[in-house]
VMD Tcl script that draws the C-alpha trace (Angstrom):
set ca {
  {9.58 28.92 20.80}
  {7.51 26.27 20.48}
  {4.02 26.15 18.61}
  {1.02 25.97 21.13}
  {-2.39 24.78 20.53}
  {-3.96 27.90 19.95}
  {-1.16 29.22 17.45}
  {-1.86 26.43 14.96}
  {-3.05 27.80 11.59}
  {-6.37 25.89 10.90}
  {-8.98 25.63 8.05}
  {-12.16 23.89 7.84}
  {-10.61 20.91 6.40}
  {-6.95 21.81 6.86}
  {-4.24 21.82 9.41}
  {-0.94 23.12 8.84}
  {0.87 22.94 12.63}
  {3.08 20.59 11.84}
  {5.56 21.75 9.09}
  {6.14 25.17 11.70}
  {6.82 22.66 14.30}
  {9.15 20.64 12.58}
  {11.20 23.15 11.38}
  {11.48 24.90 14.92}
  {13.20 21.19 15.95}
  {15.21 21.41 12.43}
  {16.46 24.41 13.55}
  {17.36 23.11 17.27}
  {18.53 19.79 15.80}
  {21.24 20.69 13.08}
  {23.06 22.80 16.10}
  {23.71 19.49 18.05}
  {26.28 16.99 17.07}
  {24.87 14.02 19.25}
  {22.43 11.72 17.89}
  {20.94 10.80 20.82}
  {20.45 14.39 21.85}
  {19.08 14.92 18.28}
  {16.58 12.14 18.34}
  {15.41 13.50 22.03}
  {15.11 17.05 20.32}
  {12.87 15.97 17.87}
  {10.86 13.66 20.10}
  {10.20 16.79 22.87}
  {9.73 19.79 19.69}
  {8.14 17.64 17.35}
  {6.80 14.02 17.64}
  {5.44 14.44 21.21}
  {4.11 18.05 20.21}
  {2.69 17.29 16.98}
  {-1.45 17.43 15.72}
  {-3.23 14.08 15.65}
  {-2.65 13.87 11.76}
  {1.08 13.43 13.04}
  {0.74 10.71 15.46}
  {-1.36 8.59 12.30}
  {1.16 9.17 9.71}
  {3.69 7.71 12.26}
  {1.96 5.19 13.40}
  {0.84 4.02 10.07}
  {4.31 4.21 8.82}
  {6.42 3.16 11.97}
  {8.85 6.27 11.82}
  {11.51 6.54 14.23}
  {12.80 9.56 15.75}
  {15.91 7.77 15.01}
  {14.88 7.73 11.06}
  {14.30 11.26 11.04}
  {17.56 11.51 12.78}
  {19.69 9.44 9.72}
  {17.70 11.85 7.03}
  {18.57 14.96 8.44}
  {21.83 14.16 8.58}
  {22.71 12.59 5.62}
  {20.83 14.78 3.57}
  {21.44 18.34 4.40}
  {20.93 19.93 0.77}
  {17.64 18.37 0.08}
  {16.26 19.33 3.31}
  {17.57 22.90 2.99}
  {15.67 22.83 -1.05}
  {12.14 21.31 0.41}
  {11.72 23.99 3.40}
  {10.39 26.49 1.44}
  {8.01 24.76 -0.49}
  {6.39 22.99 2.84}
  {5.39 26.57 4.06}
  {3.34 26.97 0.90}
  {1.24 24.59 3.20}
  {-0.93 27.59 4.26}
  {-1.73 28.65 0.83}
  {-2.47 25.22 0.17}
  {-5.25 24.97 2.18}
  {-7.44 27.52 1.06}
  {-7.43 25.18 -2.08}
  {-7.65 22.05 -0.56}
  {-11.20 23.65 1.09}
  {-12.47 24.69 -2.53}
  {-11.91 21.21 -3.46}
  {-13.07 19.14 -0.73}
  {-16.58 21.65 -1.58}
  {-16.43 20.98 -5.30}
  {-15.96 17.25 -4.16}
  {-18.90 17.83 -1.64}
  {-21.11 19.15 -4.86}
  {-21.14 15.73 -6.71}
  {-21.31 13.46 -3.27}
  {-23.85 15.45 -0.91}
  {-23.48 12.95 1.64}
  {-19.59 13.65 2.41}
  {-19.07 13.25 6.18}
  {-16.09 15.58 7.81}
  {-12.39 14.32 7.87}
  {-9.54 16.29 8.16}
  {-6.05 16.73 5.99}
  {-3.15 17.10 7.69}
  {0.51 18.47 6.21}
  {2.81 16.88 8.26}
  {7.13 16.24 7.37}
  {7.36 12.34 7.21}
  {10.53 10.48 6.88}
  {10.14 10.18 3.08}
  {8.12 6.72 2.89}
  {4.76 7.94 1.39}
  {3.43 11.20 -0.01}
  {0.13 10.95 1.40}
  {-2.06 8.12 3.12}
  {-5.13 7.73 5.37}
  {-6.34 6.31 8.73}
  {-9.66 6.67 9.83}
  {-10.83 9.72 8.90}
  {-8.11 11.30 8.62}
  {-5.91 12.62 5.34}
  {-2.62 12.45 5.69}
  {0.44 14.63 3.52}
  {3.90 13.31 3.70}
  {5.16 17.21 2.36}
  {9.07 16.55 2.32}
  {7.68 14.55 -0.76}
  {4.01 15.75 -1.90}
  {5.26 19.36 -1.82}
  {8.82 19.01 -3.86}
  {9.11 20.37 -7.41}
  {11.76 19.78 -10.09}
  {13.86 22.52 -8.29}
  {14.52 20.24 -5.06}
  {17.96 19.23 -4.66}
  {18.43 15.10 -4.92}
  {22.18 15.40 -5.11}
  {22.71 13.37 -1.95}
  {20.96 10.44 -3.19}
  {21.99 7.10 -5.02}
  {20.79 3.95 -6.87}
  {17.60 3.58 -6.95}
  {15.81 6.19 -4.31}
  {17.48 8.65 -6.33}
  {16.28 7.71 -10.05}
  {12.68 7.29 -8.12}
  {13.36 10.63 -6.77}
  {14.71 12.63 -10.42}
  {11.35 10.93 -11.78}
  {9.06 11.77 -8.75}
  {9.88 14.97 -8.25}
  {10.59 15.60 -12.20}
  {6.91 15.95 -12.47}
  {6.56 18.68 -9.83}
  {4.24 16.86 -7.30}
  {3.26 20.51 -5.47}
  {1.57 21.20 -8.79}
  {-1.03 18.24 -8.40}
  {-1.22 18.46 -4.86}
  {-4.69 19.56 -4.04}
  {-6.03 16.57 -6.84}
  {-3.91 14.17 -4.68}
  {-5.43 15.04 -1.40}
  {-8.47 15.55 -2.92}
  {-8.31 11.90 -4.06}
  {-6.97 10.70 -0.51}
  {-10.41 12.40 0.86}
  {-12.58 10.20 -1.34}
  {-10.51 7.01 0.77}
  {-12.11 8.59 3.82}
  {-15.47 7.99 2.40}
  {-14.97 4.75 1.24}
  {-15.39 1.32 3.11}
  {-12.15 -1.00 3.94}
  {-10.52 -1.81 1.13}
  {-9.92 -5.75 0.36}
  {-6.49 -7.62 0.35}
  {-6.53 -8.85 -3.15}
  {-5.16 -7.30 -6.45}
  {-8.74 -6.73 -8.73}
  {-10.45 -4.82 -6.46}
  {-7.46 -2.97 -5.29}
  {-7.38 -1.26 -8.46}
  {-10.88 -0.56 -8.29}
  {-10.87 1.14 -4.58}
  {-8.04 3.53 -5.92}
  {-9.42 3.85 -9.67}
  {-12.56 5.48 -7.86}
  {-10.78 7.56 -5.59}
  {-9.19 9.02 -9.03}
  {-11.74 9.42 -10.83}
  {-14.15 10.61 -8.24}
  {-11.47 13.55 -7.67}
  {-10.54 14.40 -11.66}
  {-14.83 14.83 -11.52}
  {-15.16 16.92 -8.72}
  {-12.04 18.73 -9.47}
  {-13.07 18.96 -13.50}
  {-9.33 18.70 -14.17}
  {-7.31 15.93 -16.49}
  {-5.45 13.51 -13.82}
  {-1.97 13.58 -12.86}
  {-1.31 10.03 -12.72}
  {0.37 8.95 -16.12}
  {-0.69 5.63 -16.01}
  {-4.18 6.87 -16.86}
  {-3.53 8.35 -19.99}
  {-1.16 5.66 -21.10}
  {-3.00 3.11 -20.06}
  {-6.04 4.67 -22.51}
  {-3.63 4.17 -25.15}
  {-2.26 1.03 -24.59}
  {-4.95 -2.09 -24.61}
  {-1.92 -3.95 -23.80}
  {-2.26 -3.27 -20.17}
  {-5.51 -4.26 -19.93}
  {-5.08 -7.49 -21.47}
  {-1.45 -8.28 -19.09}
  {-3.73 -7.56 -16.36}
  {-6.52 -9.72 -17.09}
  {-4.24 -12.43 -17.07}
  {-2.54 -11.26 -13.55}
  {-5.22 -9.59 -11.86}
  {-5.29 -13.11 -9.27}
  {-1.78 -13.51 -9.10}
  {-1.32 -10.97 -6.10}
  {1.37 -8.77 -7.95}
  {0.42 -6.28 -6.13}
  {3.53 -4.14 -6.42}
  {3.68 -4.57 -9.99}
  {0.25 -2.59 -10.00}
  {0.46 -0.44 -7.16}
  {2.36 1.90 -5.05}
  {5.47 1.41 -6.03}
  {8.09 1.58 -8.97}
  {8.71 -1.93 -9.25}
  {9.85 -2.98 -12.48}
  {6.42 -3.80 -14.90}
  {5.86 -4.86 -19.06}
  {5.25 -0.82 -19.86}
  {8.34 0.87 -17.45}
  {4.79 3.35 -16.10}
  {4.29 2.82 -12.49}
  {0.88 2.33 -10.49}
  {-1.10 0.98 -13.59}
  {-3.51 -0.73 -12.01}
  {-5.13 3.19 -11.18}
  {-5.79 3.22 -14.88}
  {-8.07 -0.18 -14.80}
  {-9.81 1.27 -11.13}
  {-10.49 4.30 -13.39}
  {-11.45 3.28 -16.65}
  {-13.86 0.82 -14.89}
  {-15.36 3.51 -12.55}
  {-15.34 5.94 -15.70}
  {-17.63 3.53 -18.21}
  {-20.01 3.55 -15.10}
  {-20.70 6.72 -15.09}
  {-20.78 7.29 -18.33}
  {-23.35 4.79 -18.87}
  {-25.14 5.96 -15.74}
  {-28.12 8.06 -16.49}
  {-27.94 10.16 -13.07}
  {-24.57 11.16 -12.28}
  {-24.70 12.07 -8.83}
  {-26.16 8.62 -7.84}
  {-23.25 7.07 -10.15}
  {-20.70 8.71 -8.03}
  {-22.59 7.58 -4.35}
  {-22.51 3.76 -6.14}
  {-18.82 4.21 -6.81}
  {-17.84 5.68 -3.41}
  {-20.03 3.32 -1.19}
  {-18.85 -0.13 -2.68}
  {-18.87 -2.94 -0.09}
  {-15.36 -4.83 -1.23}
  {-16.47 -6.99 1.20}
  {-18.95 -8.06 -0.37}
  {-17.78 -10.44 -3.30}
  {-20.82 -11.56 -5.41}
  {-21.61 -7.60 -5.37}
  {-18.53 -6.07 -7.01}
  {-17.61 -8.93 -9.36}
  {-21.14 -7.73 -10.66}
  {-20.48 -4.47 -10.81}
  {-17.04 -4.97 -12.43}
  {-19.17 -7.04 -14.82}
  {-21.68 -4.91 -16.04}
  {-19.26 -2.34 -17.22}
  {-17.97 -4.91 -19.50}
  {-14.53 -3.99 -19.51}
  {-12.90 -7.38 -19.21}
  {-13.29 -9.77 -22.02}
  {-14.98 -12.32 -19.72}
  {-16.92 -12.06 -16.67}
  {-15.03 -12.08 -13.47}
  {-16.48 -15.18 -12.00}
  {-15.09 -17.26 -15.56}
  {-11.60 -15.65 -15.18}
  {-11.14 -16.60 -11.48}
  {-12.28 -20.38 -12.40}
  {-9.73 -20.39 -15.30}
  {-6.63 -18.54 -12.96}
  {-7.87 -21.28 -10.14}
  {-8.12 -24.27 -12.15}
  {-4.43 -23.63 -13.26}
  {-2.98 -22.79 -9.99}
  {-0.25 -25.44 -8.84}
  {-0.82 -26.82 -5.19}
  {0.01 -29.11 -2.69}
  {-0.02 -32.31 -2.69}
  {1.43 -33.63 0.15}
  {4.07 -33.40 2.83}
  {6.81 -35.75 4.34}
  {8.37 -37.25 6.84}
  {4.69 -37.58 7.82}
  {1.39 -37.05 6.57}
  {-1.02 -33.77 6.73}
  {-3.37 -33.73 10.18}
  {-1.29 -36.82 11.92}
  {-2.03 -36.38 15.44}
  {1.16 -38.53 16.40}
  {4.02 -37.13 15.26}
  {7.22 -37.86 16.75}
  {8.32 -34.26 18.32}
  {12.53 -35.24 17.40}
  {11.31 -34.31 13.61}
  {13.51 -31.90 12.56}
  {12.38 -30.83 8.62}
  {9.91 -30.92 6.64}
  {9.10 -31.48 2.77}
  {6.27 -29.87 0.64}
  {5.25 -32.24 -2.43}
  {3.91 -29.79 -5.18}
  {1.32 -30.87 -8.29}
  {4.09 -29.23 -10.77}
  {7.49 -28.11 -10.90}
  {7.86 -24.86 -8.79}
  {9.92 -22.30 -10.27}
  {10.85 -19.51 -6.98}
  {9.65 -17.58 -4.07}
  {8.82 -19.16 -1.33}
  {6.99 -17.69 2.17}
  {5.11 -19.12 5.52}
  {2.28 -17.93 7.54}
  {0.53 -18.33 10.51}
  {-2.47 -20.66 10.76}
  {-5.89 -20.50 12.46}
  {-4.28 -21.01 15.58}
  {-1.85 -17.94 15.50}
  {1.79 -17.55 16.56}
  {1.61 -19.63 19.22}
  {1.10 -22.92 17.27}
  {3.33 -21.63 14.32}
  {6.37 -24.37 13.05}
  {9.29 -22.56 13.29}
  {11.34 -22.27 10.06}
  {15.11 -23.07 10.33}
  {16.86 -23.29 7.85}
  {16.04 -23.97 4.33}
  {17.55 -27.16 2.66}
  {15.68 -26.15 -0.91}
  {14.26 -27.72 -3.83}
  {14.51 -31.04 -5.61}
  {16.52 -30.98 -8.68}
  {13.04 -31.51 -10.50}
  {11.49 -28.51 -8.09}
  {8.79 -30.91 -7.37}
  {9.44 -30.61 -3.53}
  {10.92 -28.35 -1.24}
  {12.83 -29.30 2.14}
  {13.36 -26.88 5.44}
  {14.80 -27.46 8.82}
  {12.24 -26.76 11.42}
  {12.96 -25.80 15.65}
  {12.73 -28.17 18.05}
  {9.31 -29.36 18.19}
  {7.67 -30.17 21.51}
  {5.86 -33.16 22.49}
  {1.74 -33.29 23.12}
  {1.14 -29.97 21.51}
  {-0.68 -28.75 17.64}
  {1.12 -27.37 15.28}
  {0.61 -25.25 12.17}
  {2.04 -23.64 8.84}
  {0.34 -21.82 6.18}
  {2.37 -22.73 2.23}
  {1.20 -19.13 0.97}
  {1.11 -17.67 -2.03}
  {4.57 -16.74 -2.04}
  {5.48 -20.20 -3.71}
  {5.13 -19.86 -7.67}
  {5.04 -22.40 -10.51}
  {7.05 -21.50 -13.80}
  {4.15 -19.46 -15.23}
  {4.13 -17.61 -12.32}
  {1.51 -18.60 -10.76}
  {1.04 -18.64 -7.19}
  {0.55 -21.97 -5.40}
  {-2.73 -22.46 -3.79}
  {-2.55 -22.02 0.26}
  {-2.30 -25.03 2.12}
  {-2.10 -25.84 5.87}
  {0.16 -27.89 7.33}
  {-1.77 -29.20 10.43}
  {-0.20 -31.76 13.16}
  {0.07 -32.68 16.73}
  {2.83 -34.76 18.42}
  {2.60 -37.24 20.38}
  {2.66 -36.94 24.21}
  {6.30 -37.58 26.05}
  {6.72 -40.70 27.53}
}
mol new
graphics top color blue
foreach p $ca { graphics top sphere $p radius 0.5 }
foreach p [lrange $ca 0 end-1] q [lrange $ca 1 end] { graphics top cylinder $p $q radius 0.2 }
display resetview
């Protein structure tokens, strides 16, 4: 029987629906051999049924019904090994309330939001949108005890280490964490302050919480300068994933390192802060909009060896760029519409990576990329087949940052701007 509004188990902060709900389908869906019928199971008992916290953490993941489909399937054992563990949900949340009030004790001005434990199809362990917390538990809530058997390659050594270090353990300091996101403005799309935005969240929690962190890269990043020094030199060179959210191969082999320079930055703050509670309101409320404001509050700490504002003239100043572009030059308003490639002319050799983006002017006025034809044997240029272009209209291509010199440095963005000429 399926789980009706009034039967869901609610806290203050804390809803719980979802992981009955999703097991009622589990239940329905392991009994039918069709896919399709599967995937229409799941949409009716659980996707279309499902709390709002649901319908975010799908949306801002783009699950499938058909995704959840493929996991049950294939992976039998470790959804039989998580179910139990997910119903600790309930227990849960009488924690997750003391926290968010232990949180609410050192920022008074917390404004509601509400956590959700909802069964994902294993791409994050816990996210936000709007204000809204969001648990993946068929990852926050395993343990060292759930069963990875089915897995290979790499999701499976993620997995062993993952779930090696008993995420249900640190679960209400996660979510905790994700809360302080709900408080904060937008983050920025750049690398530095990044790390800063989720550094806070961190430490804002470990304070409210008044427990160590789970995150290893703090504590090894305390005890290795190293780090801080390898990202001073690649805190502009949008390596994200080096940094952040993920297990992408890095220098130290300790994932999501750029928490430790968010926290060790947001931790000499407030340690040189003579009023606490308005150290922790500074750090939550930062405007990372705002440029000239957090580069200065970066600065003052004085945990960088040079101000921010000297480092980003030094990583610009080196940055390669472009030159110039053939069979025609930049902003020609006659071009012949029968071109059919075009090459980039670069200040320095190029070493790899490569990627296009839309201009001002959006999809609609976007060159098409073909084909690539590659670099010159110096790796001074780099030639691609383009679609058929049309006569009397503007065109445009964004040379991103995806485009790196042999230092690694990422090229400086440069549009390609052009209109052809009208038919004849």
């Amino acid at each position: 029987m399926m789980t009706t509004a009034c039967q869901k188990h609610e806290s203050n902060y804390v809803n719980t629906s979802d992981i009955d709900l999703f097991w009622e389908a589990y239940d329905q869906i392991i009994l039918e051999n069709d896919t399709v019928k599967q995937a229409e199971l799941l949409t009716a008992m659980y996707l279309s049924n499902g709390s709002t916290g649901l319908n975010q953490i799908v949306a801002a993941r783009g699950y499938t019904a058909e995704e959840y489909i493929s996991l049950i399937n294939d992976y039998p054992l470790f959804w039989k090994s998580i179910r139990e563990n997910t119903f600790k949900s309930k227990h849960l949340a009488g924690e997750l309330n003391e926290g968010i009030a232990k949180l609410e004790a050192i920022y008074p001005k917390l404004k509601p939001a509400k956590i959700y434990f909802t069964i994902g199809a294993m791409r994050t362990n816990g996210t936000t949108r709007d204000s809204s917390v969001l648990i993946g538990s068929e990852l926050a809530m395993a343990d060292d005890q759930t069963d990875i058997s089915e897995f290979s390659g790499r999701s499976r050594e993620w997995l062993e280490t993952y779930f090696g270090a008993n995420p249900i353990d640190g679960l209400v300091l996660l979510n905790v964490h994700e809360y302080v996101h709900t408080q904060q403005n937008p983050i920025a799309q750049n690398l530095l302050y990044q790390v800063v935005y989720e550094g806070i969240a961190e430490f804002a929690s470990v304070k409210a919480m008044n427990v160590p962190s789970d995150a290893p890269a703090i504590e090894f990043g305390k005890n290795n300068p190293g780090v801080r020094e390898l990202f001073e030199r690649e805190m502009f060179h949008e390596k994200t994933y080096e940094w952040m959210w993920s297990s992408a191969p890095n220098d130290f082999g300790v994932r999501d390192l750029g928490y430790y320079i968010g926290y060790a930055i947001a931790e000499i703050f407030y340690e040189n802060s003579e009023d606490k509670l308005a150290a922790i309101e500074t750090l939550i409320e930062l405007d990372y909009s705002n440029q000239a404001a957090i580069d200065q509050f970066i600065d003052e700490t004085h945990f960088f060896s040079q101000p921010i504002g000297d480092l980003r003239h030094e990583f610009e100043t080196a940055q390669p760029g472009v030159i110039g572009i053939a069979p025609f030059e930049n902003n020609h308003q006659e071009v012949n519409h029968k071109v059919d490639s075009i090459t980039i002319h670069f200040s320095q050799p190029m070493s790899y990576g490569r990627n296009f983006q839309y201009g001002p002017l959006g999809e609609e006025a976007v060159v098409r990329f073909k084909q690539e034809i590659g670099f010159s044997a110096d790796s001074t240029s780099y030639t691609f087949e383009i679609e058929p272009l049309l006569p009397g209209k503007q065109y445009q291509l964004v040379i991103g940052s995806g485009f790196r010199d042999r230092n690694g440095l990422p090229i400086k963005p440069y549009l390609i701007d052009f209109k052809t000429r009208p038919a004849e």
